[in-house]
PyMOL Python script that loads the backbone (N, CA, C, O; Angstrom):
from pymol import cmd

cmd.read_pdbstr("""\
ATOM      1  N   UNK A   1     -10.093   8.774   9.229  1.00  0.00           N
ATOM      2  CA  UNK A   1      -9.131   8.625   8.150  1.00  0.00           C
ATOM      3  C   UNK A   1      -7.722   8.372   8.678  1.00  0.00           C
ATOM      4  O   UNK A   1      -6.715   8.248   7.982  1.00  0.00           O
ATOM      5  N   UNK A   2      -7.779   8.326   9.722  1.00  0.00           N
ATOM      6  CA  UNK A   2      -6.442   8.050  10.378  1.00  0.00           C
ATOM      7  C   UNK A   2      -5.808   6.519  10.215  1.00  0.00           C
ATOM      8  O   UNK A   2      -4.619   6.364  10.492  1.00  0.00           O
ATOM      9  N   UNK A   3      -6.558   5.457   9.791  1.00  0.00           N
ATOM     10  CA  UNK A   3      -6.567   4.564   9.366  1.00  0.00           C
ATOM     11  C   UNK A   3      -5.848   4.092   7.740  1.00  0.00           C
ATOM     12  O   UNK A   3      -5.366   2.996   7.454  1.00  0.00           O
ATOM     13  N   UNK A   4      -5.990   5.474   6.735  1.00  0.00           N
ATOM     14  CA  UNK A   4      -5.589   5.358   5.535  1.00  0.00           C
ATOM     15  C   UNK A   4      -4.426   5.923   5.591  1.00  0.00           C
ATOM     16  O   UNK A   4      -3.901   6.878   6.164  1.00  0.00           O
ATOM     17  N   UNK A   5      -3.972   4.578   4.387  1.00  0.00           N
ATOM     18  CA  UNK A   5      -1.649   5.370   4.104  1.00  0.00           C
ATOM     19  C   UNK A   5      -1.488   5.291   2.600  1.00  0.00           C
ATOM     20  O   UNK A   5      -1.960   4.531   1.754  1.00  0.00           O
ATOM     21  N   UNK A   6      -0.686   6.304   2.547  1.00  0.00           N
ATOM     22  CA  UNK A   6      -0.468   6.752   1.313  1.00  0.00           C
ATOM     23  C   UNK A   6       0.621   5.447   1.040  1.00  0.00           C
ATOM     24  O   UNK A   6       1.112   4.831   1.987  1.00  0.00           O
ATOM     25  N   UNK A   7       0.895   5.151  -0.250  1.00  0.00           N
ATOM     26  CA  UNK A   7       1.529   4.108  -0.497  1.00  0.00           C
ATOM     27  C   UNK A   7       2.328   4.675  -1.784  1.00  0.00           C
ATOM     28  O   UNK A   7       1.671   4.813  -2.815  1.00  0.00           O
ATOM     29  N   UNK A   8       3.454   4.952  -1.793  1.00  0.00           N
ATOM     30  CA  UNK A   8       4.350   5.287  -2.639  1.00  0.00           C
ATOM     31  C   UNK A   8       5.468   4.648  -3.600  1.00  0.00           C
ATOM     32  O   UNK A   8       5.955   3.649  -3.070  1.00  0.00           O
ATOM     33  N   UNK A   9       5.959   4.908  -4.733  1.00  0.00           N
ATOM     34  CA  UNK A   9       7.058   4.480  -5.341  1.00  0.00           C
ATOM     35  C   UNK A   9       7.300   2.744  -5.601  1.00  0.00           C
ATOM     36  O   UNK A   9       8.282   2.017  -5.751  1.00  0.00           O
ATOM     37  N   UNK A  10       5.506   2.524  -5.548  1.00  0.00           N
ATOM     38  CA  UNK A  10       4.993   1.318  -6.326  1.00  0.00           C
ATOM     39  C   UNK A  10       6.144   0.732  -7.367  1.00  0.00           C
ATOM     40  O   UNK A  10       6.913   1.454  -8.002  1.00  0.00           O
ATOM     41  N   UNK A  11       6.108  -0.967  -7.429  1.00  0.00           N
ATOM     42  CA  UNK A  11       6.301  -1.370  -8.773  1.00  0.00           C
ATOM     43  C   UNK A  11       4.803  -1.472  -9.428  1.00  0.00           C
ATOM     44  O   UNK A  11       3.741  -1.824  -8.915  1.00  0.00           O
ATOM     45  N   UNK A  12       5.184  -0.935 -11.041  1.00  0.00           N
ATOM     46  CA  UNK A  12       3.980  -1.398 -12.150  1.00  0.00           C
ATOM     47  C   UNK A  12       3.199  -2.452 -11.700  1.00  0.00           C
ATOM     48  O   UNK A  12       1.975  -2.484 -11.823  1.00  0.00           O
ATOM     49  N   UNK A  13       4.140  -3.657 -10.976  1.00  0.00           N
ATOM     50  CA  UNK A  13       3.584  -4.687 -11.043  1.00  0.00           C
ATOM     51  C   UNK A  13       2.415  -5.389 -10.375  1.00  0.00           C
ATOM     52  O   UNK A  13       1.700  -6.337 -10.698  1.00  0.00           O
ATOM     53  N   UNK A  14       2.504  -4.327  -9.001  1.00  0.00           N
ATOM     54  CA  UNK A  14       1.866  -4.751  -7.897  1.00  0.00           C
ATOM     55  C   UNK A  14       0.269  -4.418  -8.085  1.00  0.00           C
ATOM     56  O   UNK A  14      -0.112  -3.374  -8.613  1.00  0.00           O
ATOM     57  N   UNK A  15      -0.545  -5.347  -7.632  1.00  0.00           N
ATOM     58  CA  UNK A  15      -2.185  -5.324  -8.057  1.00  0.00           C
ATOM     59  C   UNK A  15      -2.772  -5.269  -6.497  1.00  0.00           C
ATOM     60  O   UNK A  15      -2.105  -5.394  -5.471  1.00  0.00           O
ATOM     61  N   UNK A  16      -4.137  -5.058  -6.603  1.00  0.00           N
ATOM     62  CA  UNK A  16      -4.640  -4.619  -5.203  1.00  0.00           C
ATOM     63  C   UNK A  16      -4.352  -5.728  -4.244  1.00  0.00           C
ATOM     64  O   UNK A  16      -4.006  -5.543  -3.077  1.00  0.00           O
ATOM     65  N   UNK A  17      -4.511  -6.845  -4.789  1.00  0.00           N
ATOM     66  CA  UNK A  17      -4.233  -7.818  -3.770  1.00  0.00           C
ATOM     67  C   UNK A  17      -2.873  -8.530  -3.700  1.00  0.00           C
ATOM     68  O   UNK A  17      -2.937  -9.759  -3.692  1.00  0.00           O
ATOM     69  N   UNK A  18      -2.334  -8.284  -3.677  1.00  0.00           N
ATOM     70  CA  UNK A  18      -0.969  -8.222  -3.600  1.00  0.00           C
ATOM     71  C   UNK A  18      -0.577  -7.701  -2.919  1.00  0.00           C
ATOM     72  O   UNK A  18       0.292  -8.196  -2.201  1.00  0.00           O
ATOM     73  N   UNK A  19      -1.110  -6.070  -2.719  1.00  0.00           N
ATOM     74  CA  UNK A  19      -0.870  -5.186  -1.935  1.00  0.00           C
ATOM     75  C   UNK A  19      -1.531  -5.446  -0.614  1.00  0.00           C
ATOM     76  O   UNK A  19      -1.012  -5.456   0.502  1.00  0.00           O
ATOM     77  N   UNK A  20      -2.580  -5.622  -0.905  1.00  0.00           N
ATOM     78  CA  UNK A  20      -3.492  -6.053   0.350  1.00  0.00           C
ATOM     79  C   UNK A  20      -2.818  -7.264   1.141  1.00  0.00           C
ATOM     80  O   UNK A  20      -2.772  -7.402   2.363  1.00  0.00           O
ATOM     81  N   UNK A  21      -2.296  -8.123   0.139  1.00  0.00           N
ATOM     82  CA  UNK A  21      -1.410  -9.272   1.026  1.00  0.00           C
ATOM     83  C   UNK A  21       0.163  -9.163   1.646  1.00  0.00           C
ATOM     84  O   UNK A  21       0.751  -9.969   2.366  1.00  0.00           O
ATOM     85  N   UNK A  22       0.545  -8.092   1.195  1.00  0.00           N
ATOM     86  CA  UNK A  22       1.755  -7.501   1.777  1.00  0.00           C
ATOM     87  C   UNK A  22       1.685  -7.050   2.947  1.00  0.00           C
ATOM     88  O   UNK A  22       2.575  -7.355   3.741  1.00  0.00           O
ATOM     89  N   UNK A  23       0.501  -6.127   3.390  1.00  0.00           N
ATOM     90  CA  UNK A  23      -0.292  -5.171   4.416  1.00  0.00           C
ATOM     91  C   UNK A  23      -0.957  -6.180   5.541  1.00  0.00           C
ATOM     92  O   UNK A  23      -1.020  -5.899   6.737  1.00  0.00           O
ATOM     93  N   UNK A  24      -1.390  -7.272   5.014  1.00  0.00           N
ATOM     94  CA  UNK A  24      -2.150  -7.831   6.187  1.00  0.00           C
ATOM     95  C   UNK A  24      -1.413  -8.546   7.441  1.00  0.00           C
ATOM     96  O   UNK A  24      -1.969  -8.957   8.460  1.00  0.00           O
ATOM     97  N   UNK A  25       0.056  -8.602   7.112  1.00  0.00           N
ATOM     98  CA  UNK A  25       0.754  -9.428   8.160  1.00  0.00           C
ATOM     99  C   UNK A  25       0.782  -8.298   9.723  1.00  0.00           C
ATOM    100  O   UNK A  25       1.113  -8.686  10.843  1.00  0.00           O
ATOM    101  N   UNK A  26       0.321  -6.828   9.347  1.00  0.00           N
ATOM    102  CA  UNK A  26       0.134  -5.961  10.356  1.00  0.00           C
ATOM    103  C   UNK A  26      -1.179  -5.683  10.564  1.00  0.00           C
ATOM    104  O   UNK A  26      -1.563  -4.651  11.115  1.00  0.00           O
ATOM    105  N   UNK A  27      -1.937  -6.599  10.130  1.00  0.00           N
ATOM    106  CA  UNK A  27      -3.196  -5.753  10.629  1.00  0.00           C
ATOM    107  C   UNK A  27      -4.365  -6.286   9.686  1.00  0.00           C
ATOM    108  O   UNK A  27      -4.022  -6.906   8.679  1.00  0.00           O
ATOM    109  N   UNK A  28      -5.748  -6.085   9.942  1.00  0.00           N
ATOM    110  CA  UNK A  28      -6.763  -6.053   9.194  1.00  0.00           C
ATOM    111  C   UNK A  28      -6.792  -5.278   8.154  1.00  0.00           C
ATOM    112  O   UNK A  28      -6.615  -4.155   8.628  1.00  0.00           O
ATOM    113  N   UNK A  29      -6.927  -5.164   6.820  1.00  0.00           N
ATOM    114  CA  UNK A  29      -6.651  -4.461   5.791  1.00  0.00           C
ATOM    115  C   UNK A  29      -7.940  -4.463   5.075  1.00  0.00           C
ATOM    116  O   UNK A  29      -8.178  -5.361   4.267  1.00  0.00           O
ATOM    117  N   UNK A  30      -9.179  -3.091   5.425  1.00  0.00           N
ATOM    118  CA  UNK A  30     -10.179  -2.761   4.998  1.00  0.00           C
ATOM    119  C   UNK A  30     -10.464  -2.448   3.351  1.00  0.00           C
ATOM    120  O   UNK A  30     -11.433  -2.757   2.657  1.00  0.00           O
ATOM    121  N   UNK A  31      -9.546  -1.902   3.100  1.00  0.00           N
ATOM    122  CA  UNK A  31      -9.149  -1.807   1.523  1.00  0.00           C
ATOM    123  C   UNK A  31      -7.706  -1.557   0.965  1.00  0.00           C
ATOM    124  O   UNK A  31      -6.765  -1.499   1.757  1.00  0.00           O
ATOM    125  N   UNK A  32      -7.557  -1.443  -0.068  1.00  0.00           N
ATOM    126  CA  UNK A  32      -6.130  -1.654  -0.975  1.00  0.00           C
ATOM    127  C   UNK A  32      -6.721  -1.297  -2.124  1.00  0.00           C
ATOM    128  O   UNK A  32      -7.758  -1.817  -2.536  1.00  0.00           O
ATOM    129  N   UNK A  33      -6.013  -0.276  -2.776  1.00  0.00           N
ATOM    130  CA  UNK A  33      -6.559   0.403  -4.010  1.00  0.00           C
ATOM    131  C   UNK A  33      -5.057   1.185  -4.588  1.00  0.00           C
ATOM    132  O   UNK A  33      -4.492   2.171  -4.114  1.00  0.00           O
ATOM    133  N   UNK A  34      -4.670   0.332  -5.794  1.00  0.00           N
ATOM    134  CA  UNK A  34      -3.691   1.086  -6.605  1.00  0.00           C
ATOM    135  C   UNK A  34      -4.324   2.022  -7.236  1.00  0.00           C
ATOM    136  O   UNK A  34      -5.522   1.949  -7.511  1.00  0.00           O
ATOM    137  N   UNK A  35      -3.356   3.274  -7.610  1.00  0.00           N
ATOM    138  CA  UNK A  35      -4.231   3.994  -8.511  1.00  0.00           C
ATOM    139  C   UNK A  35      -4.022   3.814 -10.043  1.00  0.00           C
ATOM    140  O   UNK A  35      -2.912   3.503 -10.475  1.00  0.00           O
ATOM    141  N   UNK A  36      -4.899   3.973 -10.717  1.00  0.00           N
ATOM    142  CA  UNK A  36      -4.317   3.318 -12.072  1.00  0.00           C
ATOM    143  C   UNK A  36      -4.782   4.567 -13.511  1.00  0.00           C
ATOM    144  O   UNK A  36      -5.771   5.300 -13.528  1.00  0.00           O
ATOM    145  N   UNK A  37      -4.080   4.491 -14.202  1.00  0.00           N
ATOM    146  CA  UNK A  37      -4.561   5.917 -15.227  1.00  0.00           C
ATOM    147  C   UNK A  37      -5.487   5.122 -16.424  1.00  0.00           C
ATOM    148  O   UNK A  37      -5.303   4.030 -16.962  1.00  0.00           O
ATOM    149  N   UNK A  38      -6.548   6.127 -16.605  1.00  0.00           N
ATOM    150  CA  UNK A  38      -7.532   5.769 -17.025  1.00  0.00           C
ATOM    151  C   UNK A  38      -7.214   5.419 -18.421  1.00  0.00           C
ATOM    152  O   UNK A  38      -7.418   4.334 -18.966  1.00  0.00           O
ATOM    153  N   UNK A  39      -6.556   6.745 -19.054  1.00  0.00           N
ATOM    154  CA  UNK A  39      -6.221   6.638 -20.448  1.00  0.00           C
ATOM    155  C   UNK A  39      -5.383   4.666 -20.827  1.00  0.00           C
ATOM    156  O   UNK A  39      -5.776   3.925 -21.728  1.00  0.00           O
ATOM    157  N   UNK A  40      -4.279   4.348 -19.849  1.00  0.00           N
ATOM    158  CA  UNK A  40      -3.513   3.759 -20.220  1.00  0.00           C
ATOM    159  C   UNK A  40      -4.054   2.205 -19.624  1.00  0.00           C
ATOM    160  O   UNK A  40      -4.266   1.352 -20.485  1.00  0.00           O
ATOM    161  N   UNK A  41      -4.199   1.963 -18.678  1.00  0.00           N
ATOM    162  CA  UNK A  41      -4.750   0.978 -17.438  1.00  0.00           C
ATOM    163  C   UNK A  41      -3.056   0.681 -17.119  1.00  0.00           C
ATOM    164  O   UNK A  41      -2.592  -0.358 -17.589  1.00  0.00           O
ATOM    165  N   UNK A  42      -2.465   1.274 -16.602  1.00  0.00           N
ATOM    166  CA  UNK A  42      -1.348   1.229 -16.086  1.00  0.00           C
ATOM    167  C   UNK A  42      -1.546   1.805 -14.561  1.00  0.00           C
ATOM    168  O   UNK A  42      -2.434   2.637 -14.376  1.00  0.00           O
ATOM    169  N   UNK A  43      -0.771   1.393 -13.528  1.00  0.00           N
ATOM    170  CA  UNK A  43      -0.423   1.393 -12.184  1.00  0.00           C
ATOM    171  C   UNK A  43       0.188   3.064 -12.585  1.00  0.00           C
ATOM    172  O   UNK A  43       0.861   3.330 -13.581  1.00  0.00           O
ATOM    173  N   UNK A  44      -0.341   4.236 -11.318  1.00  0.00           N
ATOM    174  CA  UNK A  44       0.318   5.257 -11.797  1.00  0.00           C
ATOM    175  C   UNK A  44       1.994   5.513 -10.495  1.00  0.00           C
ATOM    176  O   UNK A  44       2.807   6.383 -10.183  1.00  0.00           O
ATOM    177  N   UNK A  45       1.595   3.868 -10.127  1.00  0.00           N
ATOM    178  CA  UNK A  45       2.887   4.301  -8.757  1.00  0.00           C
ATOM    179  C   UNK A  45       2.815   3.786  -7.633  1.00  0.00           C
ATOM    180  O   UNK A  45       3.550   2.935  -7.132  1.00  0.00           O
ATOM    181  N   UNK A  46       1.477   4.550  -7.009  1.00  0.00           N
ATOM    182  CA  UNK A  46       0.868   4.964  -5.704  1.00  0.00           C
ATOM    183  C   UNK A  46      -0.223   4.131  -5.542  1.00  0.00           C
ATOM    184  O   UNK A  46      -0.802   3.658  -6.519  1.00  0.00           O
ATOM    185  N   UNK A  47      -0.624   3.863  -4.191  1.00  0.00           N
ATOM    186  CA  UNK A  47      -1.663   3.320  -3.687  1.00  0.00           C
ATOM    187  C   UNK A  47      -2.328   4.017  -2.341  1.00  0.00           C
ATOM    188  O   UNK A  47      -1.808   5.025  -1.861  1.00  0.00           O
ATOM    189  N   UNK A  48      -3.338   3.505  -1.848  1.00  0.00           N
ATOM    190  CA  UNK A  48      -3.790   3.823  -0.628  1.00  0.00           C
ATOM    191  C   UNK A  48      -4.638   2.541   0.045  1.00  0.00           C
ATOM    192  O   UNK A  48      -5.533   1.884  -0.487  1.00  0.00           O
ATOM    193  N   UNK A  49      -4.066   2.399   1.390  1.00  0.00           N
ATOM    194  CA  UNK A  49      -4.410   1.196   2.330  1.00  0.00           C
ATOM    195  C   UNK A  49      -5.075   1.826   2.881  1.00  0.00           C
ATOM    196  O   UNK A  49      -4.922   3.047   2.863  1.00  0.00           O
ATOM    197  N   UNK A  50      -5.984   1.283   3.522  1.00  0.00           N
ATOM    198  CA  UNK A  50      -6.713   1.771   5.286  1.00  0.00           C
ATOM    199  C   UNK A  50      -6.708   0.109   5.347  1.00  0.00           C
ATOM    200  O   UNK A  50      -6.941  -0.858   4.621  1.00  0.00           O
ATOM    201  N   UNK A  51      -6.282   0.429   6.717  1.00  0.00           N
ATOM    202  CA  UNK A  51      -5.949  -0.456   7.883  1.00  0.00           C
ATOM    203  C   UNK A  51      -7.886  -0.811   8.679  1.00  0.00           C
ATOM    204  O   UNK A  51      -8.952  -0.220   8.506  1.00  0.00           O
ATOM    205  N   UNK A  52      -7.533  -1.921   9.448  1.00  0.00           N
ATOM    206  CA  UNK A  52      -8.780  -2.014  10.151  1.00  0.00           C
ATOM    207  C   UNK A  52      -8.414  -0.975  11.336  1.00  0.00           C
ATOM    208  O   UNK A  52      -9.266  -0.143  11.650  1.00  0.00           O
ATOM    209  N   UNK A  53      -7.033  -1.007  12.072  1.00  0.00           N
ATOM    210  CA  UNK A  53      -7.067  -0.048  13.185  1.00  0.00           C
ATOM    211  C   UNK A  53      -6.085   0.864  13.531  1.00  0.00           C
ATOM    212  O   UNK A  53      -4.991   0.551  13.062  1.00  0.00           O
ATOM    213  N   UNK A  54      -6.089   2.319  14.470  1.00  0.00           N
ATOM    214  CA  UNK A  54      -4.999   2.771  13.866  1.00  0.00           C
ATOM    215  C   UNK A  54      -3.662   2.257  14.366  1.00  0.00           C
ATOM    216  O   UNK A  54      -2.539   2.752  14.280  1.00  0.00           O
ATOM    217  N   UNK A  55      -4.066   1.193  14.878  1.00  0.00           N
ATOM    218  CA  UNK A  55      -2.658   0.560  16.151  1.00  0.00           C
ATOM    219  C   UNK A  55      -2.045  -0.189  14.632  1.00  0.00           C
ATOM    220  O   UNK A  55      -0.853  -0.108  14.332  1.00  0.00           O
ATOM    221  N   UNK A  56      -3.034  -0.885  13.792  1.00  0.00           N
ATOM    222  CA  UNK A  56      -2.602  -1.735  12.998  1.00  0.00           C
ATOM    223  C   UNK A  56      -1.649  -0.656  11.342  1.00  0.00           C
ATOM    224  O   UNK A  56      -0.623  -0.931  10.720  1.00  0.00           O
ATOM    225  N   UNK A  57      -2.698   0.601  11.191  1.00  0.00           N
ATOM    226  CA  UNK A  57      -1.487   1.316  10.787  1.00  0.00           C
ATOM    227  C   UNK A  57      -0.426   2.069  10.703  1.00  0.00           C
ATOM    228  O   UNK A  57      -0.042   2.763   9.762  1.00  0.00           O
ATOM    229  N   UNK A  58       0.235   1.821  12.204  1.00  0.00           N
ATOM    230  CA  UNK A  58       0.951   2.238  12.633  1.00  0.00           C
ATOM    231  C   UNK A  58       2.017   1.288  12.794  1.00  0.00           C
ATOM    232  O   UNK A  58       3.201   1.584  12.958  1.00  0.00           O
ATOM    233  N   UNK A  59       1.610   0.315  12.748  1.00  0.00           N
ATOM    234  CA  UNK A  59       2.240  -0.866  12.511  1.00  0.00           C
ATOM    235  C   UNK A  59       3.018  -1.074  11.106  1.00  0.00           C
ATOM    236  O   UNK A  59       4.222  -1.163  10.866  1.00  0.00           O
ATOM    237  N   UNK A  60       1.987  -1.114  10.348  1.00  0.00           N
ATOM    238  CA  UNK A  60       2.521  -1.014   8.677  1.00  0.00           C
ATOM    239  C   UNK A  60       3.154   0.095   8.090  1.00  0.00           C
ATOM    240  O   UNK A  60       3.451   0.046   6.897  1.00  0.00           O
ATOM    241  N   UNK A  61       3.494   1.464   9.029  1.00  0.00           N
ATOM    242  CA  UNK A  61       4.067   2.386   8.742  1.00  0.00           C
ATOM    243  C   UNK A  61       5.441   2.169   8.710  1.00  0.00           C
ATOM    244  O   UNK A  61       6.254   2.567   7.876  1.00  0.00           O
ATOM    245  N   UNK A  62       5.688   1.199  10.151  1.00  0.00           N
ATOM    246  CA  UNK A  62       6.773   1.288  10.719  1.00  0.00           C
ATOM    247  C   UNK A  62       7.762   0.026  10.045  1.00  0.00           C
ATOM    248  O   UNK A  62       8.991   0.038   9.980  1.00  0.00           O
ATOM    249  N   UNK A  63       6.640  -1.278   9.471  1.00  0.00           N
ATOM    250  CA  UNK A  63       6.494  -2.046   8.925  1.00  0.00           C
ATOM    251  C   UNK A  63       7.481  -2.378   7.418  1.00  0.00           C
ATOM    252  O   UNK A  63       8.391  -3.139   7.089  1.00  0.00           O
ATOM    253  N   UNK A  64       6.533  -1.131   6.706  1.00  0.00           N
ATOM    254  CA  UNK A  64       6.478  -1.464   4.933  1.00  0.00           C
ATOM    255  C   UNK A  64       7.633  -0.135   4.581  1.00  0.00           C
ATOM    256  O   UNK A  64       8.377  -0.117   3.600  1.00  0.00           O
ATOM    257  N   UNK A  65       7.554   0.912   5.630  1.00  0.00           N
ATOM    258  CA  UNK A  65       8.384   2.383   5.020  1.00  0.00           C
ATOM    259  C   UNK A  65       9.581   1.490   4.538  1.00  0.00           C
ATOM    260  O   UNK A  65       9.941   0.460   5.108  1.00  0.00           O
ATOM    261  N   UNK A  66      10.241   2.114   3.226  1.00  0.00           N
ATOM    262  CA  UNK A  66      11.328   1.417   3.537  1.00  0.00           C
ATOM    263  C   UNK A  66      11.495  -0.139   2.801  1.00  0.00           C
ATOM    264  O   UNK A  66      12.503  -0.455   2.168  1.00  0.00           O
ATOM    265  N   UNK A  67      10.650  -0.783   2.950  1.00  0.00           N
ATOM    266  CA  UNK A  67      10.919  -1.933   2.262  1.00  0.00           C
ATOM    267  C   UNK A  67      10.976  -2.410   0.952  1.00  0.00           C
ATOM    268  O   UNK A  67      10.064  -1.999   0.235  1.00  0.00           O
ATOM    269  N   UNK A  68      11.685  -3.067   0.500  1.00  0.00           N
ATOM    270  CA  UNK A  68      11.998  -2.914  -1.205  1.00  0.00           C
ATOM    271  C   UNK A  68      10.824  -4.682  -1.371  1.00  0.00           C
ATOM    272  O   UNK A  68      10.859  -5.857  -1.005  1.00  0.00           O
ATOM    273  N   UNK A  69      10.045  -3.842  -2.074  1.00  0.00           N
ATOM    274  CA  UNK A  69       8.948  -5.029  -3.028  1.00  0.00           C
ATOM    275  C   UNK A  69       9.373  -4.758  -4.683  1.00  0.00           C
ATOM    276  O   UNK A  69       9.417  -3.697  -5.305  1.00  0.00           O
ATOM    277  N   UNK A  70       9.694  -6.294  -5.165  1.00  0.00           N
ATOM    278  CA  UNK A  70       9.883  -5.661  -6.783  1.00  0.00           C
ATOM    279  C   UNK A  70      10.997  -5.168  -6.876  1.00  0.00           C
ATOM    280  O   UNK A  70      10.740  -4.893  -8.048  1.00  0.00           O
ATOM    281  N   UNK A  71      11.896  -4.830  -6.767  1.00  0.00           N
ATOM    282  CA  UNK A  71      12.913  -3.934  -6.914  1.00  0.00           C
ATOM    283  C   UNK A  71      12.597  -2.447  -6.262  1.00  0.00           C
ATOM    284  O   UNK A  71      13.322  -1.501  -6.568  1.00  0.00           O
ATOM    285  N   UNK A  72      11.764  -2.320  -5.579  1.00  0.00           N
ATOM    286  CA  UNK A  72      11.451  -0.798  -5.584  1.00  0.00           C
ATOM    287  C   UNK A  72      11.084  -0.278  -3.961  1.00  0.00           C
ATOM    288  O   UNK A  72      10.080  -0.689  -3.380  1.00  0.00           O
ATOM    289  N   UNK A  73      11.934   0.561  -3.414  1.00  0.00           N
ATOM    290  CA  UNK A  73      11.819   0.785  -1.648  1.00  0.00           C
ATOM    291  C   UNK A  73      10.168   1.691  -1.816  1.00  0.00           C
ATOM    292  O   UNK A  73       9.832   2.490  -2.690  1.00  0.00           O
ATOM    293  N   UNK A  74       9.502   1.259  -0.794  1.00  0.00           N
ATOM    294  CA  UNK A  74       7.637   1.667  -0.242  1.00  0.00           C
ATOM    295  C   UNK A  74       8.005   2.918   0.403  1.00  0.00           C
ATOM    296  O   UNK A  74       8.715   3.119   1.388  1.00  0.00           O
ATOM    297  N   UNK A  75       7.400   3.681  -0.327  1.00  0.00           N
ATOM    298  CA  UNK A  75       7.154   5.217   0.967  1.00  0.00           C
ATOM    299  C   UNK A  75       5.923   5.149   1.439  1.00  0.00           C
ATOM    300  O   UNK A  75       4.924   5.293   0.735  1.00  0.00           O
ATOM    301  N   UNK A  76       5.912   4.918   2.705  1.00  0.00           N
ATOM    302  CA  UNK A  76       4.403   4.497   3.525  1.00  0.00           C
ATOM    303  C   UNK A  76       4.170   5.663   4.468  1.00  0.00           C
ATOM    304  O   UNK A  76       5.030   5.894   5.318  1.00  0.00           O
ATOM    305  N   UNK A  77       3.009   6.469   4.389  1.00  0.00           N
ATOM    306  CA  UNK A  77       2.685   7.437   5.666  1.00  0.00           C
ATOM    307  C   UNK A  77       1.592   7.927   5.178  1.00  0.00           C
ATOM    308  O   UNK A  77       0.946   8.755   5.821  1.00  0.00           O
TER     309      UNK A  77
END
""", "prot")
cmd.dss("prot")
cmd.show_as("cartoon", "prot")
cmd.util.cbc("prot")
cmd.orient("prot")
């Protein structure tokens, strides 16, 4: 599990692959999964990546922390 990152302070807007295409310029990107609320089908924020390796998410830590997508700075770890 050292491979998976918490993905924080999402825009609404962003969809798995989107995300997944943000993530891949560091690395192999095994999955990409926003979380989304059941009641509403709305984005609740947050996501979670796993990386193909942990060199590669360590990469995207150092990468995405920090970076404003959407209007909105990524808390990545």
């Amino acid at each position: 599990m050292i491979n998976k990152l918490y993905v924080g302070n999402l825009a609404y807007s962003l969809t798995d692959d989107s995300l997944r295409e943000h993530f891949a310029e560091f690395g192999d990107v095994s999955s990409a999964k926003v979380m989304m609320d059941r009641e509403t089908g709305r984005s609740k924020g947050f996501a979670f990546v796993e990386m193909g390796s942990p060199a590669a998410a360590q990469a995207a830590i150092r990468g995405m922390h920090g970076k404003t997508i959407d209007g909105r700075a990524l808390v990545v770890n």
